[in-house]
C-alpha positions in Angstrom: -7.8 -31.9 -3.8 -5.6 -31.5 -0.8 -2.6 -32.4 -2.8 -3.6 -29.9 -5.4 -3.8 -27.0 -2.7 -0.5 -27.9 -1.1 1.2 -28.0 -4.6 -0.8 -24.4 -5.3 0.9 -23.1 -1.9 4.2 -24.3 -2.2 4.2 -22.6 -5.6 3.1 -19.7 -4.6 5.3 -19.5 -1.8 8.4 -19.6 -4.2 6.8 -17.2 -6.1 6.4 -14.6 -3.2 9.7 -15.4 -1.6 11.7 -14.6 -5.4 9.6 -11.3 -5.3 10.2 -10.1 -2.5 13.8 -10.2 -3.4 13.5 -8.7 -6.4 11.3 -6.0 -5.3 13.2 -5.0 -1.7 16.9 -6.2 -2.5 19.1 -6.6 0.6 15.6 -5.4 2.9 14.6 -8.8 4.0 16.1 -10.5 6.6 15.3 -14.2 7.4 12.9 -13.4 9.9 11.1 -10.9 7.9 11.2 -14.2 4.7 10.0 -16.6 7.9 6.7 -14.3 8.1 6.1 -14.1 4.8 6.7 -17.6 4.3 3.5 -17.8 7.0 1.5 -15.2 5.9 1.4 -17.3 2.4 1.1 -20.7 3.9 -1.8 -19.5 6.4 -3.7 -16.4 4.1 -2.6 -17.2 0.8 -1.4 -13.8 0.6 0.4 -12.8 -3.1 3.1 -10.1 -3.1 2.7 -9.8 -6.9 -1.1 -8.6 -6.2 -0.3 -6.1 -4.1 -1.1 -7.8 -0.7 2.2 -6.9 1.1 4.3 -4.2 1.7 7.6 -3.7 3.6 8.1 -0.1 5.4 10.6 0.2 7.9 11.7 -3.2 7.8 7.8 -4.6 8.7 5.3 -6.4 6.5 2.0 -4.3 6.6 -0.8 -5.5 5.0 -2.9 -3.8 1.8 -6.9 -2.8 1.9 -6.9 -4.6 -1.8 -5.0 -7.9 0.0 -7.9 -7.5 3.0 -10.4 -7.5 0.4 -8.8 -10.1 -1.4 -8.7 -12.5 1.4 -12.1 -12.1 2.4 -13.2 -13.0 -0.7 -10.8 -16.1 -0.8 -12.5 -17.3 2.4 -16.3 -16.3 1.5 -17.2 -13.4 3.4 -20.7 -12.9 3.7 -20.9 -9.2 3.9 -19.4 -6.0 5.5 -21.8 -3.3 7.2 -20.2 0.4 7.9 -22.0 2.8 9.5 -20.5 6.2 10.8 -20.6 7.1 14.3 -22.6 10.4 14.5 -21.9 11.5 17.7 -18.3 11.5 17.5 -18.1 13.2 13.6 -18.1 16.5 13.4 -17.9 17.7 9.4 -17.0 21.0 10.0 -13.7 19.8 11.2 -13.7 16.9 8.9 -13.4 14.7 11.8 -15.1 11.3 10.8 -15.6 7.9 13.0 -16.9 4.3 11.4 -17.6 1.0 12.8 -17.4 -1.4 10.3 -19.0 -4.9 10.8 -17.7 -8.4 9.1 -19.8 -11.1 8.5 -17.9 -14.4 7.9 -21.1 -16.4 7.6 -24.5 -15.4 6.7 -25.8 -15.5 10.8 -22.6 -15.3 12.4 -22.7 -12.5 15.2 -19.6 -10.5 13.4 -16.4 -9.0 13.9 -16.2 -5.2 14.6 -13.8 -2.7 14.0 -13.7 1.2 14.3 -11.6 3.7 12.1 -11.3 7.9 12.8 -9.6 10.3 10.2 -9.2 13.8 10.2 -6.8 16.7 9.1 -4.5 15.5 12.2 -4.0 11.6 11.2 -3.9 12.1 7.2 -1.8 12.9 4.3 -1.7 16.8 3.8 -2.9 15.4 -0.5 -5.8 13.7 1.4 -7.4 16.5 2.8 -10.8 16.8 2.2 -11.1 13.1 2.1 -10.9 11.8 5.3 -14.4 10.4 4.9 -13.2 7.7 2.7 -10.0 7.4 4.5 -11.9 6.9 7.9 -14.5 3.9 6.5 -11.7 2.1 4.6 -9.3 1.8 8.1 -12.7 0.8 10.4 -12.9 -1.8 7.3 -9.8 -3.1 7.4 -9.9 -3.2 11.0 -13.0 -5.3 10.7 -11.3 -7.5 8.4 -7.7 -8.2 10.9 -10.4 -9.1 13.6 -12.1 -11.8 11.7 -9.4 -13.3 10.1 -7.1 -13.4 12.5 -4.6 -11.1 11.0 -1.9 -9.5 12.9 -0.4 -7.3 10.3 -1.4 -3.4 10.9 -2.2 -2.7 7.5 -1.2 0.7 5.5 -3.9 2.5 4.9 -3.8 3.0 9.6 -0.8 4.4 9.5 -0.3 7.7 10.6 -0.8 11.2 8.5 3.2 11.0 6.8 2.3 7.1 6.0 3.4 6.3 2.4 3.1 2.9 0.3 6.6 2.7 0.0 9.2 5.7 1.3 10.6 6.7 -2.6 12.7 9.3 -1.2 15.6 9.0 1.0 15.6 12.0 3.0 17.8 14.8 2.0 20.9 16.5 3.9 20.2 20.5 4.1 22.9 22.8 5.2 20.8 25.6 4.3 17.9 26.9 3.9 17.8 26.1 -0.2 15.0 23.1 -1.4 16.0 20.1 -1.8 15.8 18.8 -5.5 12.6 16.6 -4.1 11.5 18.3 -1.0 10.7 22.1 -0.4 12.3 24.9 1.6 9.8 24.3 4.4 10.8 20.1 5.1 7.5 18.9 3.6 7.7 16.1 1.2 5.5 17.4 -1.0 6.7 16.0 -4.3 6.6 12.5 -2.6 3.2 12.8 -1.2 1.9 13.6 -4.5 3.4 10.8 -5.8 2.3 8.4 -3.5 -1.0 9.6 -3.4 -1.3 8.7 -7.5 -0.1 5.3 -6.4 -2.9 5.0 -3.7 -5.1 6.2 -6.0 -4.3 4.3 -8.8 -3.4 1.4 -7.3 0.2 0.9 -8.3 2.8 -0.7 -7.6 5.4 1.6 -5.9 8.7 0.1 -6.3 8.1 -0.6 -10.3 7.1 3.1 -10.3 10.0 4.5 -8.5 12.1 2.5 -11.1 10.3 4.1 -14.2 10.8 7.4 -12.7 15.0 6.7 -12.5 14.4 5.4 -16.0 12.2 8.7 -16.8 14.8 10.9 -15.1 17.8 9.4 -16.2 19.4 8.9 -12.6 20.6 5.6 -10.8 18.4 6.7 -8.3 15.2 8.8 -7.9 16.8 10.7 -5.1 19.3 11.7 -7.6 16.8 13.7 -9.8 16.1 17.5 -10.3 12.7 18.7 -8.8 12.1 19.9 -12.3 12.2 16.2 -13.4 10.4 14.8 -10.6 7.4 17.4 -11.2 7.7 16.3 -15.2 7.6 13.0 -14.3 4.6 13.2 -11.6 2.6 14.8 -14.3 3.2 12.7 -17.1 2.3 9.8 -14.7 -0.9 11.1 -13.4 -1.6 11.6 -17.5 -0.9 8.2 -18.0 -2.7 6.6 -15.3 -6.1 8.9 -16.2 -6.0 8.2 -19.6 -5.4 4.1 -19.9 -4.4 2.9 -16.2 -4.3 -0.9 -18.1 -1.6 0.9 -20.6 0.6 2.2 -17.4 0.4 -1.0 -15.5 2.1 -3.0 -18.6 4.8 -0.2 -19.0 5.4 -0.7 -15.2 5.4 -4.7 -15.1 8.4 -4.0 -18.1 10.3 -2.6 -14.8 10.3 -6.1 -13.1 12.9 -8.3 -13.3 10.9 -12.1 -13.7 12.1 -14.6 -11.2 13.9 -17.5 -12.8 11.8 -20.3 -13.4 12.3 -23.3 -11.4 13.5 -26.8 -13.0 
C-alpha cells in the first residue's frame, strides 16, 4: 500500500510540475517548482484541479483545493458562525469564526474572516456575506492542516484569480481598449468574477478569449471584443458550464507522456 501511494505521488508530482509549465511559461523559478514539488509531496495538492495559483510570482492556495484537502484527510466537520457584535449590515460589514474539526472530539482549529465594501471586489458588492464566511473557512482550514499558503479568496479588494490584463500605458485621458477613463479595471473584474463564480480555470480562459478576439494576446484586444467576449462567456457558462469547461480543456496543451 505504501508503495502504491509513493508511486501515486511521484506521478502526480510530474504531472503538476509539466502543468505548471504549461500553464505559467517562463513564471516559475526553481524555488517556486521546489514548493510545489512540497506542497504535492506533503498535501497532495493537484494543479489541474484547481488547487494552486501563481500571482505575483507566489503560490496561493484555492477554497476548492482547501476543501479538497480536507476531504482527502477526513475532516469531520466545519462550524461558522458570524460574530454579531462586530457585523453591522447596514454597512455590509460581516465577521465569521469558522471552526474545523479534524476528528469527531478533537477540540478544533479556529479561524476568523471580515468582508466589507473596503476589502472586496467593486463586482462583489453586496456579497460580502459569502465572501466573509468562505475566508474565516479557509482560515480554519490553513490552521488545521498546517498550511502556510495565504489562499486567494484573503486577498485584498483588487485580488484576481489570475492578473489577465497587463496594465495599460495612458498618455491621456482616453480609455484604454480594456480598462476605463477613470483607471478601474472594470472589464477584468467582470471577467474574473465569472471565473470565481464559475469556477474556471483562468489561464485556459484568457487563451479562448485571444482565440475569440483574434489577438496574440488578450491585452491586444478592442474593448468592444472584450465586452463580446465577456458576454458570450457568461452565456456559455449559464447555459451548460460542463459544455464550456471541455471547450476550455481544448486550450491546454497535454504534457508529453512519460516513457
Amino acid at each position: 500500500m505504501k508503495r502504491r501511494s509513493h508511486r501515486n505521488c511521484r506521478r502526480l508530482l510530474r504531472v503538476n510540475l509539466a502543468l505548471a509549465e504549461k500553464l505559467w511559461p517562463g513564471q516559475i523559478c526553481t524555488s517556486q517548482l521546489k514548493a510545489l514539488e512540497n506542497l504535492t509531496v506533503t498535501y497532495g495538492i493537484s494543479v489541474g484541479s484547481g488547487d494552486l495559483q501563481l500571482l505575483e510570482n507566489r503560490w496561493y492556495i484555492t477554497h476548492s483545493g482547501l476543501l479538497s484537502l480536507a476531504e482527502r484527510k477526513r475532516c469531520s466537520g466545519i462550524r461558522v458562525e458570524s460574530i454579531r457584535s462586530f457585523c453591522d449590515p447596514h454597512s455590509n460589514r460581516w465577521v465569521f469564526r469558522a471552526t474545523v474539526f479534524k476528528k469527531p472530539r478533537s477540540k478544533g482549529f479556529a479561524g476568523f474572516g471580515d468582508a466589507d465594501p473596503s476589502n472586496v471586489s467593486p463586482l462583489v458588492r453586496g456579497a460580502e456575506m459569502r465572501v466573509a464566511e468562505t475566508r474565516a473557512v479557509n482560515r480554519a482550514l490553513r490552521k488545521a492542516y498546517g498550511i502556510g499558503l495565504c489562499s486567494v479568496e484573503e486577498l485584498g479588494s483588487f485580488s484576481t484569480p489570475q492578473m489577465l490584463f497587463a496594465p495599460a500605458p495612458r498618455s491621456n485621458g482616453h480609455a484604454s481598449a480594456n480598462g476605463s477613463s477613470n483607471g478601474q479595471p472594470r472589464l477584468r473584474d467582470q471577467l474574473c468574477l465569472l471565473i470565481r463564480q464559475h469556477d474556471l480555470d483562468p489561464t485556459l480562459v484568457k487563451a479562448y478569449a485571444a482565440d475569440f478576439c483574434g489577438t496574440a494576446t488578450l491585452k491586444e484586444a478592442s474593448r468592444d471584443l472584450v465586452e463580446s467576449f465577456i458576454t458570450q462567456l457568461a452565456a456559455a457558462a449559464k447555459k451548460d458550464r460542463d459544455a464550456l469547461v471541455c471547450k476550455l480543456n481544448s486550450y491546454a496543451q497535454p504534457a508529453e507522456a512519460n516513457p
